[in-house]
C-alpha positions as CSV (number, residue, x, y, z in Angstrom):
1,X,-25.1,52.1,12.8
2,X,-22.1,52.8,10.9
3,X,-21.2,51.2,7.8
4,X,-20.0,48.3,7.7
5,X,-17.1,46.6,4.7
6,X,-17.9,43.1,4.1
7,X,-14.0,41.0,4.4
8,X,-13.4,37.9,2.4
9,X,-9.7,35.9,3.6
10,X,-9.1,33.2,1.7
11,X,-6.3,30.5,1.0
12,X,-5.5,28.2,-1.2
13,X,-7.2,25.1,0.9
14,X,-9.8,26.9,2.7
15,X,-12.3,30.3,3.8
16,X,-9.6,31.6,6.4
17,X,-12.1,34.1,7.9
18,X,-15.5,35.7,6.8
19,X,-17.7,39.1,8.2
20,X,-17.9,42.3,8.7
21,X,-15.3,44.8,9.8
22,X,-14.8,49.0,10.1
23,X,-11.3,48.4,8.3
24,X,-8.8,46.1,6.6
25,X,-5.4,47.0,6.7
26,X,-2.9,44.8,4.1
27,X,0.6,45.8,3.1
28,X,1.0,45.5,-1.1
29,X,3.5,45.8,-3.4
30,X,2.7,49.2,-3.7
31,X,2.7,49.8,0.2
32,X,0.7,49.7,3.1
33,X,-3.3,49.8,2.3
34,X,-6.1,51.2,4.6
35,X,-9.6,50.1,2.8
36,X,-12.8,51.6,4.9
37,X,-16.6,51.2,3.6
38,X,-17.1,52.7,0.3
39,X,-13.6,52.3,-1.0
40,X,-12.8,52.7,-4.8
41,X,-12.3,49.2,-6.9
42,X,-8.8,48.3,-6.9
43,X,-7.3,45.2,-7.1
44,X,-3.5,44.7,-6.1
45,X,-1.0,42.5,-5.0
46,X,-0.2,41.4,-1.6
47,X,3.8,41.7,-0.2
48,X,5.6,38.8,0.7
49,X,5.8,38.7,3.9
50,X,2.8,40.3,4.5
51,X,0.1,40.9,7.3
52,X,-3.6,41.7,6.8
53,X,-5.5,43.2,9.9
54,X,-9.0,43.8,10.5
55,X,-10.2,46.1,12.3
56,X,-13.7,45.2,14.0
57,X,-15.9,47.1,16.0
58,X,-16.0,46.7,20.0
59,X,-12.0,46.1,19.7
60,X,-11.6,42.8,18.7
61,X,-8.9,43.0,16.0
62,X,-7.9,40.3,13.9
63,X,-4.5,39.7,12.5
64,X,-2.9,37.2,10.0
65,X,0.5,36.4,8.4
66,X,-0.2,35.8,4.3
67,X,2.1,34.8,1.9
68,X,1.4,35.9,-1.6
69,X,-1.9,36.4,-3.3
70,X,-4.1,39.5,-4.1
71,X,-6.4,42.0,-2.9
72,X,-9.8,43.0,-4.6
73,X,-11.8,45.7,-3.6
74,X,-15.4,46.1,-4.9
75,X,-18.5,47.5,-4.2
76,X,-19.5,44.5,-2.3
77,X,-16.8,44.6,0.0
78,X,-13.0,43.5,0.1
79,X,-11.4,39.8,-0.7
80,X,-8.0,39.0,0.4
81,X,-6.8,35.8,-2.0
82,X,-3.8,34.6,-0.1
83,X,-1.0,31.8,-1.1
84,X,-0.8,31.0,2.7
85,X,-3.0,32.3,5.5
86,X,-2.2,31.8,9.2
87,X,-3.6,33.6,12.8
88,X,-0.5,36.2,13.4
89,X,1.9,35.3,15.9
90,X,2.4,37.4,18.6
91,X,6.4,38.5,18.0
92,X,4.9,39.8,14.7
93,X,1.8,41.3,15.6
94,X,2.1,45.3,15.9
């Protein structure tokens, strides 16, 4: 079995979405981020508006619209600390 990275979304008010993915995909400040299993520690800030998408296996993606908030990367995983966190709509959905 492939390695899995362990995905944190939270918002202000509540644990948006917790598991395992392949990939998280957020856009920052500093541009688009890709973050697979094994990633360096960063932390960074999330783009406003932004989108974070994870990527799991057997297909089923997951996207959501954030607004504000941060990005941590550790050796435990990835948590996304988002302002506002909603299921992306499908007119913004890539």
């Amino acid at each position: 079995m492939a390695r899995q990275l362990h995905v944190e979304l939270v918002a202000v008010e509540e644990k948006v979405w917790s598991g395992d993915a392949d990939m998280l995909v957020a856009r920052t400040t500093e541009g688009e981020l890709g973050v697979l299993p094994g990633h360096a520690p960063l932390l960074g800030q999330l783009a406003e508006p932004g989108q974070v998408r994870i990527k799991r296996s057997g297909g089923q993606d997951l996207e959501f619209d954030v607004t504000g908030g941060f990005l941590s990367v550790s050796a435990t995983g990835v948590t996304v600390l988002a302002e506002s966190c909603t299921p992306a709509s499908s007119a913004s959905a890539r």
